[in-house]
C-alpha positions in Angstrom: 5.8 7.8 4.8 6.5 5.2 2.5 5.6 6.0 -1.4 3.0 5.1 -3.3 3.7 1.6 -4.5 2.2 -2.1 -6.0 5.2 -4.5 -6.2 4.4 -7.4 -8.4 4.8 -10.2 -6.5 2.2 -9.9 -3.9 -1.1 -10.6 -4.5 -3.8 -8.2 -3.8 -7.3 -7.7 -1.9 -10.2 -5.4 -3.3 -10.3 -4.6 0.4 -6.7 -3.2 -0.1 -4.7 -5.9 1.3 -1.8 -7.8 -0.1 -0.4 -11.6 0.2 3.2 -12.4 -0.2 2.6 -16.5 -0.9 5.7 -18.7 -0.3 4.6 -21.9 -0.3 2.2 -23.3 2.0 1.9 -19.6 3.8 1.4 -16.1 3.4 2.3 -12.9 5.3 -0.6 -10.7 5.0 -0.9 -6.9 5.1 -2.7 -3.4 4.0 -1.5 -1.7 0.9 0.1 1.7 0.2 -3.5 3.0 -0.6 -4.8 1.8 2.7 -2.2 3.2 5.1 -2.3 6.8 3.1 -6.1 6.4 3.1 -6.5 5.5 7.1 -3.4 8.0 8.0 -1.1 7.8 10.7 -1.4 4.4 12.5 -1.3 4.8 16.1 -2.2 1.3 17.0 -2.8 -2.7 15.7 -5.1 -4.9 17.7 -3.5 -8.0 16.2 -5.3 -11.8 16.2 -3.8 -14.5 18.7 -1.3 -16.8 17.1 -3.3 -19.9 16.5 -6.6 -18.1 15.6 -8.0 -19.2 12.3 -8.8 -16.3 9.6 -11.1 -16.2 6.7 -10.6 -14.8 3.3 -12.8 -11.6 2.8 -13.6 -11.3 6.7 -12.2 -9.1 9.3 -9.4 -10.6 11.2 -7.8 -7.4 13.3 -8.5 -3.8 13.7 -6.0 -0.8 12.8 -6.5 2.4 14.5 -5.4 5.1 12.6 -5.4 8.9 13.8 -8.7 9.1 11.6 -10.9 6.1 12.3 -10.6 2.0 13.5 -10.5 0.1 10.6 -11.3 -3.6 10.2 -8.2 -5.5 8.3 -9.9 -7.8 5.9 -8.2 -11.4 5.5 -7.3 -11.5 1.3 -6.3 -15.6 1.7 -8.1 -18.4 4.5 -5.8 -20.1 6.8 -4.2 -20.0 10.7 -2.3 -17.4 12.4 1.6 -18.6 13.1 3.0 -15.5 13.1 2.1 -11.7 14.4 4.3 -8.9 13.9 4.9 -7.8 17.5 7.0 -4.6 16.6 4.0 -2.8 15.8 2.6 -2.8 19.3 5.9 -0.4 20.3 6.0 1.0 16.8 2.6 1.0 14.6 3.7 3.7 12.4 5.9 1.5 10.0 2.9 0.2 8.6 3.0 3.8 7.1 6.7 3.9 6.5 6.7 0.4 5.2 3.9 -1.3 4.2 5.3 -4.2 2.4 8.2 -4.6 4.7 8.2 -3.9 8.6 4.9 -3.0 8.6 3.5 -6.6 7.4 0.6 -7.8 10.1 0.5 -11.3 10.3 1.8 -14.6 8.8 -0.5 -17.5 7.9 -0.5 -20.9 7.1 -2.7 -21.5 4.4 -5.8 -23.8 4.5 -7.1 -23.4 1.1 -4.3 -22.3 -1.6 -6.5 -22.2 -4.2 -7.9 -18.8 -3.4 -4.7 -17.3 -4.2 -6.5 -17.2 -7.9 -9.1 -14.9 -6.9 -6.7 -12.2 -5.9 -5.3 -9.6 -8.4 -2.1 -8.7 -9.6 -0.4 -5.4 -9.1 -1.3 -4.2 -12.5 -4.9 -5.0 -12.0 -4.7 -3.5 -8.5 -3.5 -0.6 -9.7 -5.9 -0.4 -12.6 -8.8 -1.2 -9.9 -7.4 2.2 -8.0 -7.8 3.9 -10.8 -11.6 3.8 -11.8 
C-alpha cells in the first residue's frame, strides 16, 4: 500500500478526490485517505466513455473489501478516458493512488470550478480537524 500522501499539484475534493488539470481536462481519482479508509479495493464499476459527470455527484462505484463506495465527481465535464487496468487489477488504486490507480479522464465543461477545489495543504489541514 501506497503511503500516506497530498502532492501539490492536484487539486482536491472534500469528498476525497483529487484532479490533476492539464488544460482543457482532468484525470480524476480518490485520495490516499480514501483508499486507506475504504481498504483493499477488489473492484471499480467505471462510467462509459462518453458519459457526462457532474462536480459533487456520484459518477462510479468502488467496492472495497469493507463497503461499495460512490466516487464523487470533484470537476463537471465528459468521460474520454477510463482506466481499464483496474478491472484485471483494482488494487493499485491502493498501491498508487495518484498514479496507476487514477479512475477516469475528463474533458472539462466548466473550468472555472477548478477554484472551488482545495490545495494539498488545505486538504491536509481539512484531514486534520
Amino acid at each position: 500500500m501506497a503511503d500516506a500522501t497530498y502532492p501539490d499539484d492536484l487539486r482536491y475534493h472534500e469528498e476525497h478526490d483529487w484532479a490533476r488539470i492539464e488544460e482543457d481536462q482532468a484525470t480524476l481519482g480518490i485520495t490516499w485517505f480514501a483508499q486507506d479508509s475504504l481498504g483493499e479495493v477488489v473492484f471499480f464499476d467505471p462510467p462509459e466513455v462518453g458519459a457526462t459527470v457532474q462536480k459533487d455527484s456520484s459518477y462510479a462505484e468502488v467496492e472495497s473489501v469493507k463497503a461499495v463506495s460512490d466516487v464523487i465527481a470533484p470537476l463537471s465535464g465528459e468521460i474520454v478516458e477510463v482506466n481499464d487496468a483496474l478491472q484485471d487489477n483494482p488494487e493499485k488504486v491502493n498501491e498508487d493512488p495518484y498514479g496507476d490507480g487514477w479512475l477516469v479522464k475528463i474533458r472539462l465543461t466548466s473550468p472555472e470550478e477548478a477554484e472551488t477545489l482545495l490545495g494539498g495543504a488545505e486538504y491536509r489541514k481539512m484531514l486534520d480537524r
